[in-house]
C-alpha positions as CSV (number, residue, x, y, z in Angstrom):
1,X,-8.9,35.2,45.4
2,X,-12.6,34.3,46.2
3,X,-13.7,31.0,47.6
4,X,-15.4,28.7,45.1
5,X,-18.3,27.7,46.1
6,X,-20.7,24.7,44.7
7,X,-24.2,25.1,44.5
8,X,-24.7,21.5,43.7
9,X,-23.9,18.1,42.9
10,X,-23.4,18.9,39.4
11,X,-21.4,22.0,39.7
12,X,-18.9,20.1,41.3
13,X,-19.0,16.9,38.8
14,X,-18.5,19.5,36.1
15,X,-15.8,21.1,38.0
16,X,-13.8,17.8,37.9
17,X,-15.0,16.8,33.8
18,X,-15.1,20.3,32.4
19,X,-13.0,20.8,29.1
20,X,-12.8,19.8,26.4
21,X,-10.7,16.7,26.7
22,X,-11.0,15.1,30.6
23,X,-14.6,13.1,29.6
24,X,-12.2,11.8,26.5
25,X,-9.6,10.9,28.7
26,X,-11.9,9.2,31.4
27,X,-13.6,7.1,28.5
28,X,-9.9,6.0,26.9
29,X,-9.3,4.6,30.5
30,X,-12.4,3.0,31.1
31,X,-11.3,-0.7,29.5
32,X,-7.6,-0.6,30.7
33,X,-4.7,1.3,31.8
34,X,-2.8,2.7,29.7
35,X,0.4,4.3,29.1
36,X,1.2,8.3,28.2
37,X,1.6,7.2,24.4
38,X,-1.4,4.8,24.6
39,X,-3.5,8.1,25.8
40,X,-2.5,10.2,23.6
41,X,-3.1,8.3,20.7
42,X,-6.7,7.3,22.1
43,X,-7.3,11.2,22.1
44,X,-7.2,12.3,19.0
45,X,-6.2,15.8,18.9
46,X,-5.0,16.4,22.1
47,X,-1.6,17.8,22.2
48,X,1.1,16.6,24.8
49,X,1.0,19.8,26.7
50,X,-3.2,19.4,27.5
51,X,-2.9,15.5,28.1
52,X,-0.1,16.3,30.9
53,X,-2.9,19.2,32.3
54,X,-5.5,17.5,32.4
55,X,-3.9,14.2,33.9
56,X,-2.6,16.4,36.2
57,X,-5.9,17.5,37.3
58,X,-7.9,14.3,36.6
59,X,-4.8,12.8,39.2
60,X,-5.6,15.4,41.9
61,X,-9.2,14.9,42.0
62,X,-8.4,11.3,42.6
63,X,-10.5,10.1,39.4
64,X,-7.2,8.7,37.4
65,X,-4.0,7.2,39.2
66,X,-0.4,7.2,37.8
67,X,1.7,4.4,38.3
68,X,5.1,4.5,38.2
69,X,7.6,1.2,37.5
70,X,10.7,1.7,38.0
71,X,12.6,-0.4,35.5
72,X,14.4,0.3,32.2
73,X,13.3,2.1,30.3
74,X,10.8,4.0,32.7
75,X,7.4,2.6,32.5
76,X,4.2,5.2,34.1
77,X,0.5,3.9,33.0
78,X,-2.4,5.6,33.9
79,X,-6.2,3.9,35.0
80,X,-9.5,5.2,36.6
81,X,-10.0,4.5,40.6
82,X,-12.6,3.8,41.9
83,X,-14.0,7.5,42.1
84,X,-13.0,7.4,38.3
85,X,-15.0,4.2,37.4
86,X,-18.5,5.6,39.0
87,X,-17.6,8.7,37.3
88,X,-17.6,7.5,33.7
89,X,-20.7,5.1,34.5
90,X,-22.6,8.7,35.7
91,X,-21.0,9.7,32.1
92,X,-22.8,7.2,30.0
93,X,-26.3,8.3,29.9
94,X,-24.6,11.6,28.7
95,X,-22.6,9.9,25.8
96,X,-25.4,7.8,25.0
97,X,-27.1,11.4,24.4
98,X,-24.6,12.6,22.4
99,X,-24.7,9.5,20.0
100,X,-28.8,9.8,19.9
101,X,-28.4,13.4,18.8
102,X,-25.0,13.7,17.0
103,X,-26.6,14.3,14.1
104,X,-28.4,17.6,14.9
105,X,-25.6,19.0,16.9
106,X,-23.3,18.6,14.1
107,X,-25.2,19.8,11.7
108,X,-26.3,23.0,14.1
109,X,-22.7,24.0,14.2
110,X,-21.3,23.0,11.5
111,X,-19.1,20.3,12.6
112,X,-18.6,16.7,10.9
113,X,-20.0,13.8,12.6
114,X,-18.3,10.6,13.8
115,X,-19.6,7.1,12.1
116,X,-22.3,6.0,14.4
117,X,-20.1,4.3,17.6
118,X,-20.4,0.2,17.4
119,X,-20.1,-0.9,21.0
């Protein structure tokens, strides 16, 4: 297997963000933690399967952290550290983008759009 190499800053940002659902993820997380269920229903669409990937990943790259209670019945929630926080305030110009130009992008490939976001 080859080395991967970065040839910049944003190579590796989209290394940690890339797919479809770990941007989603990052912004369910940005107000509170949340638990598994929480998540999931956050991200709509998202099976169980992808969430548990990608929080995997998210949780290596030290950008989301799983807590653990131990009481009855088991209790894990997930929020952003610190690495995560400055993450999804780098990813706000981007989704402030997205909202500006929704429109067009939708209609360009023939997707639906969402109702404009009301912050």
């Amino acid at each position: 297997m080859l080395a991967r190499t970065y040839r910049c800053g944003l190579d590796a940002a989209i290394d940690v963000v890339g797919g479809r659902w770990k941007a989603l993820i990052l912004w369910a997380l940005h107000a509170e933690p949340l638990r598994f269920g929480e998540l999931k229903r956050k991200v709509n669409g998202i099976s169980e399967k992808m969430l548990i990937q990608a929080l995997r990943e998210l949780e290596a790259d030290e950008v989301v952290h799983r807590e653990v209670f131990h009481e009855i019945p088991p209790k894990v929630e997930y929020s952003l550290t610190d690495l995560g926080q400055r993450l999804n305030t780098a990813l706000l110009p981007l989704g402030d983008w997205g909202e500006e130009n929704m429109a067009g992008i939708a209609k360009r490939r023939g997707v639906t759009p969402a109702p404009p976001h009301t912050p």
